[in-house]
TISE-143730 format. One line per 5 residues: number of its first residue (from 1); for each residue x, y, z of N, C-alpha, C. Coordinates in steps of 0.1 Angstrom, whole numbers. Each point is the difference from the previous one (the first is absolute). Layout:
# TISE-143730
NUM	X/Y/Z/X/Y/Z/X/Y/Z  ...
//
This chain:
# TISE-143730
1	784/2620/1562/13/3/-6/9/-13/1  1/-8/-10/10/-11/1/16/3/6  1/-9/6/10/0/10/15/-14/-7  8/1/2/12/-10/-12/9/-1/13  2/-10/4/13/-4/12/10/-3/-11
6	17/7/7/12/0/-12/14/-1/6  6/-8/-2/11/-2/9/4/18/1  12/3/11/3/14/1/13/-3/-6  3/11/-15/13/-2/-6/5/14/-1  9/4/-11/6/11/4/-12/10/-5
11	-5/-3/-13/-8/10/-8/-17/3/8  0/-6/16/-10/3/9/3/13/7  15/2/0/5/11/10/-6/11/5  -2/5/-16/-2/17/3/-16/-3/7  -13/-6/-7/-9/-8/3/-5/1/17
16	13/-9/4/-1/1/14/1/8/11  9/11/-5/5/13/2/-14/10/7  -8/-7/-15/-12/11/-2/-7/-4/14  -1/-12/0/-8/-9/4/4/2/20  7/3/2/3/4/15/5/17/4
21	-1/8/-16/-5/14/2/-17/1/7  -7/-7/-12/-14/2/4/1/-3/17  2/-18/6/-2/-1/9/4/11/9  9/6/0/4/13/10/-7/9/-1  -3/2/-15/-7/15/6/-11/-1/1
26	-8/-15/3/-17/-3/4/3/-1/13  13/5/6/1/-1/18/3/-13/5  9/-9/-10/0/-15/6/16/-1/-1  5/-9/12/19/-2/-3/3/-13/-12  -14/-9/-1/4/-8/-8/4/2/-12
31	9/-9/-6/3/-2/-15/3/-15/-1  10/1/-13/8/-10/-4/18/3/-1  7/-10/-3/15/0/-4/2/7/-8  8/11/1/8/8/-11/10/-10/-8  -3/-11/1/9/-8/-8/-3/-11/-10
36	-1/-8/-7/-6/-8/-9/5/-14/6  15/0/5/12/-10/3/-5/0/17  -4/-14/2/-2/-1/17/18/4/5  2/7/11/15/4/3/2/-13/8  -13/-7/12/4/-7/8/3/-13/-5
41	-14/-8/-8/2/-11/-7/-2/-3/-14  9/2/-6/-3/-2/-16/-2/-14/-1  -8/-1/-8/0/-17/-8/16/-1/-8  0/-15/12/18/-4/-11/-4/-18/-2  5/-2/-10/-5/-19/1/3/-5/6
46	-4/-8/4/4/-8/13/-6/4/14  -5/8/1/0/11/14/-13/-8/4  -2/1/15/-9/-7/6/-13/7/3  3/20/-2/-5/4/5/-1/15/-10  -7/6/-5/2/14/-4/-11/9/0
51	2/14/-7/-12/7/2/-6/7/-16  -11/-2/-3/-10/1/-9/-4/19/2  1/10/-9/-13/11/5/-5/-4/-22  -14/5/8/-11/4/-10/-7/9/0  -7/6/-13/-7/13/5/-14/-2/-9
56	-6/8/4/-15/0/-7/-2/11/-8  -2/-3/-11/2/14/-11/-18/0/-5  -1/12/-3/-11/3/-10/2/1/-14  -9/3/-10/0/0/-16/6/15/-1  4/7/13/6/11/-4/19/1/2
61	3/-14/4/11/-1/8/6/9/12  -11/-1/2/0/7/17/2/-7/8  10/-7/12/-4/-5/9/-8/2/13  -7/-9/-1/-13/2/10/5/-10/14  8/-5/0/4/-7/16/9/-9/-6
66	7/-15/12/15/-3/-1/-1/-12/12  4/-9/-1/6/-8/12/13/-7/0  4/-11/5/11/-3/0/-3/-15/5  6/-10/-4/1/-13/5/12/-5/2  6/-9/9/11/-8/8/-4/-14/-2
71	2/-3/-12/-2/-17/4/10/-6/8  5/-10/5/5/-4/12/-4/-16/-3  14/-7/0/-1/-17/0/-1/-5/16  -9/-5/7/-10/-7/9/-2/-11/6  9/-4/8/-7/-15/2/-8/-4/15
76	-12/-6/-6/-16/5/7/-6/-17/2  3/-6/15/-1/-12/-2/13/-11/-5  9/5/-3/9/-11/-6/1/5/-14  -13/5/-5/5/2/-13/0/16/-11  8/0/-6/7/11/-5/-15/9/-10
81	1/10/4/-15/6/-10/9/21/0  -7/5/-5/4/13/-7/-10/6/6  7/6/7/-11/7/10/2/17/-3  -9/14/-2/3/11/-3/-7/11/12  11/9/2/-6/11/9/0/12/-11
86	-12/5/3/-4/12/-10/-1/13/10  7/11/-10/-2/19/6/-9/4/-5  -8/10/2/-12/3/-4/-13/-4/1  -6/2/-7/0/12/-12/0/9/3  3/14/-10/-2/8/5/-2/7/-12
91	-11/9/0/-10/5/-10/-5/13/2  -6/3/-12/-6/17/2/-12/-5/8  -6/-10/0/-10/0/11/-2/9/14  15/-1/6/0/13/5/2/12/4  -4/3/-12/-4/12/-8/-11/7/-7
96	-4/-11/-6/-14/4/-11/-5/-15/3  -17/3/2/-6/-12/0/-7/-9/-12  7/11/-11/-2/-11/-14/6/-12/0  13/1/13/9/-14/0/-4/-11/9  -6/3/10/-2/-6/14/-2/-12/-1
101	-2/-8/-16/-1/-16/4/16/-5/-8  9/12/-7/10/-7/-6/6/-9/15  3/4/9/11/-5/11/-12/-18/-1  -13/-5/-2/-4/-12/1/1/-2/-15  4/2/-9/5/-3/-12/11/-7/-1
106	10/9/7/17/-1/-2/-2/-14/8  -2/-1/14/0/-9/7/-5/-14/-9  -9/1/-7/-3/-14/-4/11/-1/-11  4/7/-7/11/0/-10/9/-10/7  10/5/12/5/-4/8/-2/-15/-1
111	-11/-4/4/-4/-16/6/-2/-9/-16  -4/7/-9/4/-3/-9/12/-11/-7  10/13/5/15/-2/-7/8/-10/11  -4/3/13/7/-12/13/-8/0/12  -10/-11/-2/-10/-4/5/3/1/14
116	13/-3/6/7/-5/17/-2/12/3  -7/18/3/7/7/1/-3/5/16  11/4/7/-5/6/8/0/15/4  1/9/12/1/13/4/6/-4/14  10/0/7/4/6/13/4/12/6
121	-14/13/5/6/12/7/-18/3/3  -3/9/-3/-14/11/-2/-2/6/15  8/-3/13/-2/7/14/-10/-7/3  -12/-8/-3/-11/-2/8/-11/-4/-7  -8/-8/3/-15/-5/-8/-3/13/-3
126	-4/12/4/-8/13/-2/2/1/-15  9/-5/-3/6/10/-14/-9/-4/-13  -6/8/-7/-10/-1/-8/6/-11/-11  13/0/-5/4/-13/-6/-1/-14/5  2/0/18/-5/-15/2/-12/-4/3
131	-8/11/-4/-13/0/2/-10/-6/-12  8/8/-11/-3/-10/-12/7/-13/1  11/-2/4/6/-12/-4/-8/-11/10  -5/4/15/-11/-10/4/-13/1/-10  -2/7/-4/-16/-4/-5/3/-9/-14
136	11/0/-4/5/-8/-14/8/-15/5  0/-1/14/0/-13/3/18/-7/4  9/11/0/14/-4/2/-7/-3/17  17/-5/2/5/-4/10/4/15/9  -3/4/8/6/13/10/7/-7/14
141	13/1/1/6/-2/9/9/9/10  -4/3/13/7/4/7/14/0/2  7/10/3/17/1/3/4/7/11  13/2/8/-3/6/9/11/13/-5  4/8/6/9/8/3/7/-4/8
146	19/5/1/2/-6/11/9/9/4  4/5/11/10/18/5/4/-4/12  12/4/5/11/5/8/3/13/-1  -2/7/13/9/8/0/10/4/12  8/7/-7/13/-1/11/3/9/3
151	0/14/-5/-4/12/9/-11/6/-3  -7/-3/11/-13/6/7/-3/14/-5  13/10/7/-5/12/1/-3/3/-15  9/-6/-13/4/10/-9/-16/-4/-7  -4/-14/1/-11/-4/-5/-11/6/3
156	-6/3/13/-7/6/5/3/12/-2  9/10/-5/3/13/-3/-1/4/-22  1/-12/-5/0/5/-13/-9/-9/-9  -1/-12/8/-13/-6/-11/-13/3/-2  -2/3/-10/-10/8/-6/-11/-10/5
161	-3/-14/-3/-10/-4/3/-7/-4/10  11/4/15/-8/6/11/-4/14/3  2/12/-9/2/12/6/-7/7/-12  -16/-8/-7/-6/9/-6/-11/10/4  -4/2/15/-5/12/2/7/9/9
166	-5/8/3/9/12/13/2/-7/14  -13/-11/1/0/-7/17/11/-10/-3  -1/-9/-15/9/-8/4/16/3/2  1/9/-10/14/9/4/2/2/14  -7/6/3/1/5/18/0/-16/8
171	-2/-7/-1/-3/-9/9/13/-7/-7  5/-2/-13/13/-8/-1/10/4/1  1/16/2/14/8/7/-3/-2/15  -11/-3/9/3/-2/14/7/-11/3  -4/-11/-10/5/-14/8/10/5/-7
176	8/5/-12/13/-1/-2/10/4/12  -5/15/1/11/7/14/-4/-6/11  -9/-7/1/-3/-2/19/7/-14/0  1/-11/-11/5/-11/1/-11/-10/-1  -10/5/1/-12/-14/3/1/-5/-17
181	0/4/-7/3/-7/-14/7/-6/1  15/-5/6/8/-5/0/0/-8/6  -8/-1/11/-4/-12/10/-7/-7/-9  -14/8/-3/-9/-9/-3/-3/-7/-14  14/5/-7/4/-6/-14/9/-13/2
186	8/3/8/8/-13/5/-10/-11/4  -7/4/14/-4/-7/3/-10/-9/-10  -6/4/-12/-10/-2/-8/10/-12/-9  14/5/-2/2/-14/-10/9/-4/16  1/-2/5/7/-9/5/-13/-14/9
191	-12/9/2/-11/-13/-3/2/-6/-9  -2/4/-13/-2/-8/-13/14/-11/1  10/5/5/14/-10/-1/1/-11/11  -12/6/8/0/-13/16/-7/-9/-10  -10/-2/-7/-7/-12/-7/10/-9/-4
196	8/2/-3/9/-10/-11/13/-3/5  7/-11/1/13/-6/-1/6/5/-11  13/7/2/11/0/-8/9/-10/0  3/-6/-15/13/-6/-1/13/4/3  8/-9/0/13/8/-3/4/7/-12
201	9/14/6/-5/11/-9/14/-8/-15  -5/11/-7/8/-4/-13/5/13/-6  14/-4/-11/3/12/-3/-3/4/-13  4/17/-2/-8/6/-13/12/0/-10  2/-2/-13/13/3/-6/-4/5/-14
206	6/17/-1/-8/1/-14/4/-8/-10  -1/0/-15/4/-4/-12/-11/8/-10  8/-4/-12/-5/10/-14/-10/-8/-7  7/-14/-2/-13/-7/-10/5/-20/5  -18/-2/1/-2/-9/1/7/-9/-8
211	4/-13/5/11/-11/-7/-5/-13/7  5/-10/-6/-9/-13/3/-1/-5/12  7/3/6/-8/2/20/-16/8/2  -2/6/-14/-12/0/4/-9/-6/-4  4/-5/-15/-4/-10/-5/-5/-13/10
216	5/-2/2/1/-13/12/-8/4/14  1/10/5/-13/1/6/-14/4/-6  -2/5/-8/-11/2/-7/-7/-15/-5  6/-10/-4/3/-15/2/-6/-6/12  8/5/9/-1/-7/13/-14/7/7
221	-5/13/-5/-10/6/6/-9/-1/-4  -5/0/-17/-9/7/-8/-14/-13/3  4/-12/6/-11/-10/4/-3/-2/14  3/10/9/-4/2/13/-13/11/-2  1/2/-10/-14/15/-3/-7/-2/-7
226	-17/0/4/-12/-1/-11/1/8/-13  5/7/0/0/15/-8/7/5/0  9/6/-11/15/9/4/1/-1/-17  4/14/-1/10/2/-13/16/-6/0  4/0/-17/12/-9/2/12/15/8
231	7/-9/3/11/14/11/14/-13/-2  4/-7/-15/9/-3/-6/13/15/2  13/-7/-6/9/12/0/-4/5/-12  0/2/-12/-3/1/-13/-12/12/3  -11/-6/7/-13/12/0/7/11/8
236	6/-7/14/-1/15/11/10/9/-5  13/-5/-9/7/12/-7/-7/5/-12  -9/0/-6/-8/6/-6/-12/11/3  -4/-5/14/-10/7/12/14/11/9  9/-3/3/8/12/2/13/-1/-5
241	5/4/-10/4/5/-7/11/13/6  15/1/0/8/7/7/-3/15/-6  4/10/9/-5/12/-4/-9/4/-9  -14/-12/3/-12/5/-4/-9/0/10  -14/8/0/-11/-1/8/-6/-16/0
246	-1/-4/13/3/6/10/11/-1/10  3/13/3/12/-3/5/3/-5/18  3/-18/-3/-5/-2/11/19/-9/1  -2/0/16/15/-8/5/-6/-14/-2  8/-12/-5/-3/-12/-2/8/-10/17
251	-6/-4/2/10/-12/16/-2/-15/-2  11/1/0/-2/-19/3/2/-1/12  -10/-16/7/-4/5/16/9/-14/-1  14/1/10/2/-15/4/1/-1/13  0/-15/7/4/-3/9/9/-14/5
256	10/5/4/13/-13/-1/-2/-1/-11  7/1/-10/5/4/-14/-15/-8/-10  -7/-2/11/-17/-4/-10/-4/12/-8  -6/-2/-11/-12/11/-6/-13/-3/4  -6/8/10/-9/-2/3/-12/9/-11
261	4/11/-6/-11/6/-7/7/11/-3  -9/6/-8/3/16/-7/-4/17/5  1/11/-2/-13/9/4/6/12/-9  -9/9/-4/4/10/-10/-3/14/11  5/6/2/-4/12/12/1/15/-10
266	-2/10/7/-1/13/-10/0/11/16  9/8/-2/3/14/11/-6/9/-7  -11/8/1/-5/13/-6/0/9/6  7/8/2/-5/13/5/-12/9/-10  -11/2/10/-10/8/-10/-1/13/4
271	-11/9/-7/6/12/0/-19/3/-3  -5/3/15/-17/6/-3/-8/-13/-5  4/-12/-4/-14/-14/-1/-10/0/5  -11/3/-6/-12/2/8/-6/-14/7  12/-7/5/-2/-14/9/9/3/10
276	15/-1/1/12/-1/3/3/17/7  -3/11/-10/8/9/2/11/6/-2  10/-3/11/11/3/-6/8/-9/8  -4/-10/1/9/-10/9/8/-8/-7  15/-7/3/7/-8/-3/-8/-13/-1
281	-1/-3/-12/-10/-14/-1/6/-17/-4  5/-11/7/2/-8/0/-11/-11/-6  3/-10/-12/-7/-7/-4/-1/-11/0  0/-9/2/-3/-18/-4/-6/1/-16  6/-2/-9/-8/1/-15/-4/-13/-2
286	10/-12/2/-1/-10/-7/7/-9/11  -1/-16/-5/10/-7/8/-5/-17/-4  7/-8/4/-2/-14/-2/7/-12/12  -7/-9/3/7/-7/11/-13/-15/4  2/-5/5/-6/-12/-1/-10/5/16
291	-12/0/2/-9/5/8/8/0/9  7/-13/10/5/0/12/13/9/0  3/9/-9/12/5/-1/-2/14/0  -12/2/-7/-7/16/0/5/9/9  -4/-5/17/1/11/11/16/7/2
296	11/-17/-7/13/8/-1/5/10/-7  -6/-2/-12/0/8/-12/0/14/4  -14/6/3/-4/5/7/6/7/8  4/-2/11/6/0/9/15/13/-5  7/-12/-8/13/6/-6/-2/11/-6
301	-11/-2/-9/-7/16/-11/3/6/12  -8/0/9/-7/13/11/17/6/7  4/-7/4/17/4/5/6/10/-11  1/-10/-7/7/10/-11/-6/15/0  -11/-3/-7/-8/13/-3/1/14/12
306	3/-10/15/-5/8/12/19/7/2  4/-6/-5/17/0/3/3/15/-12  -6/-1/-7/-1/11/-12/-4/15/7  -11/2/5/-4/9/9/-10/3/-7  -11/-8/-2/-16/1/-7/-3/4/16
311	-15/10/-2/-5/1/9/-17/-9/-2  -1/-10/-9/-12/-7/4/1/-7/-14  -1/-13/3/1/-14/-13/-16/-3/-1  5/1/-11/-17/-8/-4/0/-12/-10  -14/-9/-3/2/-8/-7/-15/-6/-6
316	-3/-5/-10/-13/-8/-4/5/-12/-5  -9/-13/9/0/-7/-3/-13/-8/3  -2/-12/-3/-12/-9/-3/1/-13/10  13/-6/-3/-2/-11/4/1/-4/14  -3/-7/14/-2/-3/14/13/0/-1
321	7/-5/0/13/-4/6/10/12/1  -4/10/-11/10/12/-5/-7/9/11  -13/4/-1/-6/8/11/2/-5/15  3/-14/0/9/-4/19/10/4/-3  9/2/-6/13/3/-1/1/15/2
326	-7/9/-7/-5/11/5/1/3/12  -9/-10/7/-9/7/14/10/-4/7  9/-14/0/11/-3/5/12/10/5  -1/12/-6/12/13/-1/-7/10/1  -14/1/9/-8/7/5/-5/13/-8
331	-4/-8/-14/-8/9/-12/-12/-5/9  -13/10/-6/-10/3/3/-6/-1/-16  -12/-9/0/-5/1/-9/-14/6/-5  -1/10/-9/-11/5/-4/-6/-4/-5  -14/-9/0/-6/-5/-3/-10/4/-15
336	-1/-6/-12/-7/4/-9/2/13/-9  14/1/1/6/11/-6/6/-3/-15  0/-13/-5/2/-2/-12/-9/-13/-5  -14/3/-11/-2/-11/-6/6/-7/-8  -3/-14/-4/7/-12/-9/-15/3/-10
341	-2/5/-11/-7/-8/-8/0/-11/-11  -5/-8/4/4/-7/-14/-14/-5/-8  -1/0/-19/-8/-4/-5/-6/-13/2  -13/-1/-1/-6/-12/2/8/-14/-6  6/1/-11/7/-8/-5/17/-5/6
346	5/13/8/10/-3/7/-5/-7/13  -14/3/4/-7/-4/12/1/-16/-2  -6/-4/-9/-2/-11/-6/18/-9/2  9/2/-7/11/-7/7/8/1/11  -9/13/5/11/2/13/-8/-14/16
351	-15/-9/-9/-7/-7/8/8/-10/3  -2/-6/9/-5/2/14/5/17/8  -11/7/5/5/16/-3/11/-5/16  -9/-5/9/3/5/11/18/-9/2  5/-9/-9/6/-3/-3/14/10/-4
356	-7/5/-8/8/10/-5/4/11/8  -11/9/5/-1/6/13/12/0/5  -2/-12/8/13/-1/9/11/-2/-10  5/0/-8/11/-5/-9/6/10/-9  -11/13/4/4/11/-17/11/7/7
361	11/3/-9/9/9/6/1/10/-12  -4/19/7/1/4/-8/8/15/8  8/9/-12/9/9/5/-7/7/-9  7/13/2/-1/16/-9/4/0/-12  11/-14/-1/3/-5/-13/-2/-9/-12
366	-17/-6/8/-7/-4/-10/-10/7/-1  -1/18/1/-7/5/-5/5/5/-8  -2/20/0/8/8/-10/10/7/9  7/-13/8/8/2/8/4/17/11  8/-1/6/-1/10/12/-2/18/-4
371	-12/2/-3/-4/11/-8/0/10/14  3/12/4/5/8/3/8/-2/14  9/-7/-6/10/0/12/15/-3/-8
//
């Protein structure tokens, strides 16, 4: 059955409608956007950064699956390239195994249209998508996770993702009420915080929208890093956007009236997350600062956030200097909790890799940014 890739416009709607009826009632949560108009990033001229969805139609105008692309302006080595993070695909594949090879269809479409492209998330090598994506020759790179938390008991009492059998339950309400969680949660990041020298601390100060002090560090930063998306003023008010998703607090981090850097934070209280639970959740989304300046950054996020009354901050990042900064303020890092993939072709300029490696700086906001928090 021929398959037609079609930009998503209005006259796809009802289409799509159909198209994540079916997925539900084949027992799957996936779909697509009830919307034709990206809400987060529309294409506007000039923009450094926006978001693309497509869909895969048949000769019946049925849609059969959908992805979404983020191109993103890049500079990789010194020099400027268009680099794209892709969602999806996601397809009746499954569902019915008449589809099972559209999801390696859509994907080459993809590489196609923006050769640079990568993926940052999937939980783990296991995942049958990076499983194809190693036997097709990308780049797979490790990330860490990185968590604080600040009250023990409530974490050990409501997060789901220690407390999925009956033992673990039982054993994470003992250390709650007897205290040994508390000990032995402190004591856990406060190792991680003996490794590292802290600077002098710095302060957090909100603001609404970036202005040419940011400009100017983005300037001053954007060639201390192998790899990094642009994080100009122009793009990051575009990437957040006032009383739009996501709805995150913006800081400028100074010290003695210096700008040392940026950080974008998010307070969620959740409600049952089959990660979190129901805990007050503290974020690191995003941020910018010249490597030796990270840990302060950092630092200031974590205050703030902790001054708020989050009961545990979290954060993903990539690059060494951000993950010391981390461990600096006695995060704990989980090891191999978020892959980088990138196309052979982004592999290709991101060479010298191990170069890069040490140089990539990547947040939740050069993906499809801070998705359930």
């Amino acid at each position: 059955m021929p398959i037609e890739v079609v930009p998503y416009t209005a006259e796809w709607l009802e289409a799509v409608l159909a198209f994540n009826a079916r997925m539900r009632a084949g027992g799957t949560h996936w779909g697509w956007y009830a919307s034709p108009v990206d809400e987060w990033l529309p294409e506007r001229e000039g923009q450094k950064t926006w978001r693309e969805h497509w869909l895969a139609v048949d000769e019946h105008r049925c849609v059969r699956g959908a992805f979404g692309l983020k191109p993103h302006e890049w500079r990789i080595h010194g020099a400027t390239k268009l680099v794209t993070d892709w969602q999806g695909p996601v397809t009746e594949g499954l569902i019915s195994r008449h589809y099972n090879t559209l999801g390696l269809r859509l994907l080459r479409e993809m590489l196609r249209r923006y050769p640079l492209l990568y993926s940052w998330g999937h939980g783990g090598l296991e995942q049958p998508m990076l499983l194809m994506l190693d036997r097709l020759g990308w780049l797979l790179h490790r990330t860490p996770f990185l968590l604080r938390v600040l009250r023990p008991a409530s974490f050990l009492r409501r997060n789901r993702a220690l407390r999925g059998t009956r033992g673990r339950r039982l054993l994470s309400d003992v250390a709650a009420f007897s205290g040994a969680g508390w000990l032995g949660l402190h004591a856990l990041h406060g190792v991680a915080g003996l490794r590292s020298r802290r600077s002098p601390p710095a302060a957090a100060e909100p603001f609404d929208r970036f202005e040419a002090w940011a400009d100017d560090l983005w300037e001053r930063c954007a060639g201390r890093y192998a790899a990094i998306a642009t994080r100009d003023a122009r793009t990051m008010n575009a990437l957040f956007q006032p009383d739009r998703w996501p709805p995150a607090v913006k800081l400028r981090i100074r010290r003695g009236g210096e700008t040392l850097g940026w950080a974008a934070v998010m307070d969620t209280p959740m409600h049952d997350d089959e990660r979190f639970g129901s805990l007050r959740v503290g974020s690191v989304v995003d941020g910018l600062a010249a490597p030796e300046d990270a840990e302060a950054v950092v630092g200031a996020a974590f205050r703030f956030l902790r001054g708020r009354g989050v009961e545990i901050v979290v954060s993903n990042q990539s690059h060494p200097a951000w993950i010391a900064g981390f461990a600096a303020h006695g995060f704990v890092a989980v090891r191999g909790r978020r892959v980088f993939a990138a196309s052979p072709e982004l592999a290709k300029a991101l060479e010298p890799w191990e170069q890069a490696r040490q140089g990539l700086h990547l947040t939740n906001m050069d993906g499809h940014g801070p998705l359930a928090l």
